[in-house]
C-alpha positions in Angstrom: -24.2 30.6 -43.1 -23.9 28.6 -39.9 -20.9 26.4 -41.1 -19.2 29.7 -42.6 -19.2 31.2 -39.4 -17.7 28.2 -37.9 -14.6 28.2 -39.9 -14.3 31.5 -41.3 -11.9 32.9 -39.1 -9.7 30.0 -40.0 -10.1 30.5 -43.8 -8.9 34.0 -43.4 -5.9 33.2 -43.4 -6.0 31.1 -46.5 -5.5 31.9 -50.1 -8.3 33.4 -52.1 -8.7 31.3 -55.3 -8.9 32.4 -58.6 -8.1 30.5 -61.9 -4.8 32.6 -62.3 -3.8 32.0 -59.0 -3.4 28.5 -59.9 -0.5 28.5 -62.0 1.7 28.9 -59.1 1.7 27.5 -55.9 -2.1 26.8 -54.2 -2.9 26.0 -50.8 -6.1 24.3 -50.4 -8.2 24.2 -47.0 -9.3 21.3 -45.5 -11.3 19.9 -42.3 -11.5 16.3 -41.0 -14.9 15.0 -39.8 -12.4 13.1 -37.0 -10.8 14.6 -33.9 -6.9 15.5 -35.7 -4.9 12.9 -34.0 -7.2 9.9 -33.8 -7.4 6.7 -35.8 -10.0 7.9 -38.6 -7.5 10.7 -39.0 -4.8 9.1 -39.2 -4.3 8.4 -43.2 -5.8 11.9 -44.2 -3.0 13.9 -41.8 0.1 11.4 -43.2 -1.5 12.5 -46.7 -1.2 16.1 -45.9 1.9 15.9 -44.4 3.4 14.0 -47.7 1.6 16.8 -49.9 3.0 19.2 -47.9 6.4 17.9 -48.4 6.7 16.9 -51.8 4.3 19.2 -53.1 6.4 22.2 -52.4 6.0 24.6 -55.4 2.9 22.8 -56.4 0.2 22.4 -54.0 0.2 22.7 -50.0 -2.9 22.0 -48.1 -3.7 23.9 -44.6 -5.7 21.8 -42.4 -8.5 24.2 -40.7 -9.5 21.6 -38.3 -11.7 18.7 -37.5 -15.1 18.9 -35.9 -14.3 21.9 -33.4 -14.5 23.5 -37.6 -17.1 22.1 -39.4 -19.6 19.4 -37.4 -19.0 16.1 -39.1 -22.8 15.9 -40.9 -22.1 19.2 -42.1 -19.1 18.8 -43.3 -20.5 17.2 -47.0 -22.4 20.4 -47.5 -19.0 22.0 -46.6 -17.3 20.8 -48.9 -20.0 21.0 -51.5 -20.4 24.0 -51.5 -16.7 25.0 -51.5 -16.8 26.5 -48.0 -14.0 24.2 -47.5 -11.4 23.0 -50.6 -10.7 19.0 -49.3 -12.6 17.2 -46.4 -11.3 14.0 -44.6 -14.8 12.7 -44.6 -17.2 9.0 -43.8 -20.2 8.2 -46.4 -22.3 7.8 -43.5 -22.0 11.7 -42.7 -23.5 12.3 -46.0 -26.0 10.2 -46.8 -28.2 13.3 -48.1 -26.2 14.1 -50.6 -24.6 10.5 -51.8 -27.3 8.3 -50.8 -26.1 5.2 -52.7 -22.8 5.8 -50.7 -23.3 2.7 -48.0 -22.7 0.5 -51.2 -19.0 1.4 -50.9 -18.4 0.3 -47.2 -20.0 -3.1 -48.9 -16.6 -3.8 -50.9 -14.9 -7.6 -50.9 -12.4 -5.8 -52.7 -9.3 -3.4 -52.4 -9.2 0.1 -53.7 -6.4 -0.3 -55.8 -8.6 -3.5 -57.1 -11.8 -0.8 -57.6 -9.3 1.3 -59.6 -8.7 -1.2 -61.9 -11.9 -2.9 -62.3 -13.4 0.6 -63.3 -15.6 0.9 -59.7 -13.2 4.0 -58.5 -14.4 5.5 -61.5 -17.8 4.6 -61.4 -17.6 6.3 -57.3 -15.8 9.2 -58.5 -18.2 10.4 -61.0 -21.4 9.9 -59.0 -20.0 12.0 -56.0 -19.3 14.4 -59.3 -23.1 14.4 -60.4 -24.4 13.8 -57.1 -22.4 16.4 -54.6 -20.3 18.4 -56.5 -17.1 16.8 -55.3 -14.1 15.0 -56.9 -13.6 12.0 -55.1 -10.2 11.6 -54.7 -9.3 8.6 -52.3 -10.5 6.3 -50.0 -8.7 4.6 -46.2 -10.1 2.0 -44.2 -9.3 -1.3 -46.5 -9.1 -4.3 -44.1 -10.8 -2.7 -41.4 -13.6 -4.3 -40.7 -16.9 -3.4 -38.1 -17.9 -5.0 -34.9 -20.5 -5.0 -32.4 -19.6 -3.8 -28.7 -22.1 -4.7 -26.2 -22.5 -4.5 -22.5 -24.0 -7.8 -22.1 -23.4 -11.1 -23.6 -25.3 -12.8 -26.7 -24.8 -16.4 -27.7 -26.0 -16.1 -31.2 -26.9 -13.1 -34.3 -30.0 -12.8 -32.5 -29.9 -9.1 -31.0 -34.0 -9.5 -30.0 -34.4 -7.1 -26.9 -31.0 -4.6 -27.3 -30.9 -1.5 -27.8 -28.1 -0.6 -30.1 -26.5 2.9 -31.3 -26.4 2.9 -35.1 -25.7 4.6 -37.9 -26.5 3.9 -41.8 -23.8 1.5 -42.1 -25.2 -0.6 -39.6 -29.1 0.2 -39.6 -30.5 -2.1 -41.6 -28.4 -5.6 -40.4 -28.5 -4.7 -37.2 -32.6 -4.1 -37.6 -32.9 -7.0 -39.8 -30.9 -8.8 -36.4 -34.1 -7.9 -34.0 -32.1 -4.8 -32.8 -33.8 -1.6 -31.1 -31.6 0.7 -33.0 -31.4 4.8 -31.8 -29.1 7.5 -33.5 -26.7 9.3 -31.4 -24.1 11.2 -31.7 -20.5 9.4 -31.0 -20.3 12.0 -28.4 -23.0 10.9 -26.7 -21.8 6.9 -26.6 -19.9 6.9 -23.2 -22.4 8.6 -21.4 -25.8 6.6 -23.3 -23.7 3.3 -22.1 -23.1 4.9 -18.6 -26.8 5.3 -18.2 -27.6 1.9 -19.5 -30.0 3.6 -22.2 -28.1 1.7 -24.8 -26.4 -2.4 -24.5 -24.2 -1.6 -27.3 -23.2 0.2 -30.4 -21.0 -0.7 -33.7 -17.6 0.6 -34.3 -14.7 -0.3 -36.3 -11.8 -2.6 -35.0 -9.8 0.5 -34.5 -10.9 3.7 -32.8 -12.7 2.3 -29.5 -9.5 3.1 -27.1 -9.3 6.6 -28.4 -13.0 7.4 -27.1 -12.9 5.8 -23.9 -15.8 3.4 -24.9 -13.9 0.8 -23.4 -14.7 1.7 -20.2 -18.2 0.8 -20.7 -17.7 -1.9 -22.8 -17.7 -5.6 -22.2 -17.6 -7.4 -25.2 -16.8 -7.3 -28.8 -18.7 -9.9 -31.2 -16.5 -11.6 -34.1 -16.5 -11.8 -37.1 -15.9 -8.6 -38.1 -17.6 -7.3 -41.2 -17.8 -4.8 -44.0 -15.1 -2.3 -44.4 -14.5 1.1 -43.0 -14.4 4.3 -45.5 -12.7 7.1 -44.8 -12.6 9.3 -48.1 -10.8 12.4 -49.3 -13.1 14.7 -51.4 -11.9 17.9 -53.4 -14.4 20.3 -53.9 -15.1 19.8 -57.8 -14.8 23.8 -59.1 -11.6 24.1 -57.2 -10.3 20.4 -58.6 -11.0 22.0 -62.2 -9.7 24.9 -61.6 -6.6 23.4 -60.7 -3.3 22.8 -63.3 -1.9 18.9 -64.5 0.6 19.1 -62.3 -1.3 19.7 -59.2 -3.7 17.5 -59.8 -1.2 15.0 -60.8 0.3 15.5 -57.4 -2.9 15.2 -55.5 -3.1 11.7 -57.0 0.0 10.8 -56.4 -0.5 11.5 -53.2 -3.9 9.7 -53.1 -2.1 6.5 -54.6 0.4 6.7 -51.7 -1.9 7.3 -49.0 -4.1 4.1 -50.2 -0.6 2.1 -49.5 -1.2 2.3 -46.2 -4.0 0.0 -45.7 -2.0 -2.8 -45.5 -0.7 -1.8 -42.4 -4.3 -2.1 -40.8 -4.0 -5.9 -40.5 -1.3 -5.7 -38.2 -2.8 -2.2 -36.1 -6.0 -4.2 -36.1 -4.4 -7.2 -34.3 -2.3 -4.4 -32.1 -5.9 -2.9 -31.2 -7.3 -6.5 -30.1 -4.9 -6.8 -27.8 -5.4 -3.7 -26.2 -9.2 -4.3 -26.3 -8.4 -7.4 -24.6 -5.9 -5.5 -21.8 -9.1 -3.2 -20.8 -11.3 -6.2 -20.6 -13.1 -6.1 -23.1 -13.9 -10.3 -23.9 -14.4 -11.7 -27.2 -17.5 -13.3 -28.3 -16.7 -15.3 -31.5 -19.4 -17.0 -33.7 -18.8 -19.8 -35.7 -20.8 -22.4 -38.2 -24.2 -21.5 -38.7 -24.2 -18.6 -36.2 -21.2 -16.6 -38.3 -22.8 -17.6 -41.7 -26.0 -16.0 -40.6 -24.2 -12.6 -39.4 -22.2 -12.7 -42.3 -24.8 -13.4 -44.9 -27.3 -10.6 -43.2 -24.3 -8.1 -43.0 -24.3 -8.8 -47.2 -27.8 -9.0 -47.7 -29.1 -6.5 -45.7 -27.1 -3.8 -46.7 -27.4 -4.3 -50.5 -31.0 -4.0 -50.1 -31.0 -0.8 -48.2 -28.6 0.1 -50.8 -31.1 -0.8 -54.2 -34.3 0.2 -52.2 -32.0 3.9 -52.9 -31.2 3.0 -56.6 -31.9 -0.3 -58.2 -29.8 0.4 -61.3 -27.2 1.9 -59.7 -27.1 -0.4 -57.0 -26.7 -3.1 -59.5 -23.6 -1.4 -61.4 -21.8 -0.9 -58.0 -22.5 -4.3 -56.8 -21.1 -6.0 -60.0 -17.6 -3.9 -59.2 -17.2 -4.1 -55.7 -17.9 -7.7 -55.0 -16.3 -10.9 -56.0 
């Protein structure tokens, strides 16, 4: 009831669905878990707008909004439930209801790679079973994580900080000799004001758009695992629809995934502007990057098959190399 209220003034205007109605021309509703106009964003509002262009006829999609809507860790049950038709959404905002879902952000491979290997499929259908959701793409390839701090390290030895995670993060960072609390991100600036946290992970990109680098005085390298950003359809609306607009939903999806290729270079542009606020590098190397490496990988996988074991195995054999 809560996240109806939320967005149903903005769904009024909206098309009532029924299977008839989806012969012709459906617009579906949808909410981003990301401010509109920031980098997480980004991908899902260029997928719109193509949609919206060459799905003329077909299939149109109103974007309601992004958290002012639907609060990003509600946003799952959202779209679950069918509250919303499409959400521009993270695996770590619904761990409840995927909680294998940290494997993906574990991938050494592409998305296009995972959709020929069989592992898109393998994704798809245990979003199906698990949250009632078609799972239609995924952004964030080559976009890797990093650990801002306040103060420096010399080493993957984190003994003594006290860093803001979320599940993507938890159990390397822990595994690292973190102090780890859960915040929201819109309580980061004002945690590293207070001094109440040294640090907190984040992708390459996004760290500019929050302000966090006004607090923030160093960014450790290497980066590692990949950001995922997903598109989910709500499941009974995706049936419901004809071929052709799911045809073009895909098509969409396919062209959407295109685009990260582009992150190499934006990543590189965002370094630099890291750099211009003063934010310094700390780089590890030998031993010391092996180590954060190898505890990123192993770490992760075993928060993942503590979940699942079996299925933990089938998504490991298809998303690494």
């Amino acid at each position: 009831m809560k996240i109806k209220a939320l967005v149903g003034a903005a769904l009024l205007a909206a098309t009532t669905f029924s299977p008839a109605a989806f012969a012709e021309e459906v617009t579906l509703r949808a909410v981003s878990a990301f401010n509109l106009g920031t980098t997480f964003s980004r991908e899902f509002e260029a997928f719109v707008d193509w949609i919206n262009e060459n799905g003329k006829g077909v299939v149109q999609i109103q974007v309601v909004g992004g958290p002012e809507a639907v609060p990003p860790f509600e946003l799952g049950n959202a779209v679950q439930s069918g509250v919303v038709d499409l959400a521009n959404n993270t695996t770590a905002f619904y761990p409840n209801l995927v909680p294998t879902g940290d494997a993906i952000h574990l991938a050494e491979n592409t998305v296009q790679e995972q959709r020929a290997n069989g592992c898109y499929d393998l994704v798809d259908r245990i979003h199906q079973e698990q949250m009632n959701v078609k799972f239609l793409a995924r952004a964030g390839d080559g976009m890797g994580f990093h650990l801002y701090l306040t103060k420096p390290i010399e080493g993957p030895d984190l003994t003594g900080l006290t860093i803001r995670t979320t599940p993507v993060y938890q159990a390397m960072f822990s595994a690292l000799g973190a102090n780890l609390v859960r915040t929201a991100p819109g309580e980061v600036y004002s945690a590293l004001e207070r001094g109440a946290i040294d640090g907190y992970g984040w992708p390459a990109q996004g760290v500019l758009d929050l302000g966090w680098d006004e607090q923030t005085k160093y960014r450790v390298d290497p980066s590692f695992y990949n950001v995922d950003v997903n598109l989910l359809v709500n499941l009974d609306v995706w049936n419901g629809l004809t071929d052709e607009q799911r045809a073009k939903l895909e098509e969409g999806a396919a062209w959407m995934e295109e685009l990260n290729i582009k992150n190499a270079e934006i990543n590189a542009a965002e370094y630099a502007k890291q750099a211009d606020a003063g934010i310094e590098t700390i780089t590890l190397s030998g031993a010391d990057a092996e180590k954060w490496l190898e505890t990123a990988q192993t770490e992760g996988w075993a928060a993942v098959e503590a979940v699942d074991a079996a299925l933990a195995g089938e998504l490991k054999a298809c998303l690494t190399k």
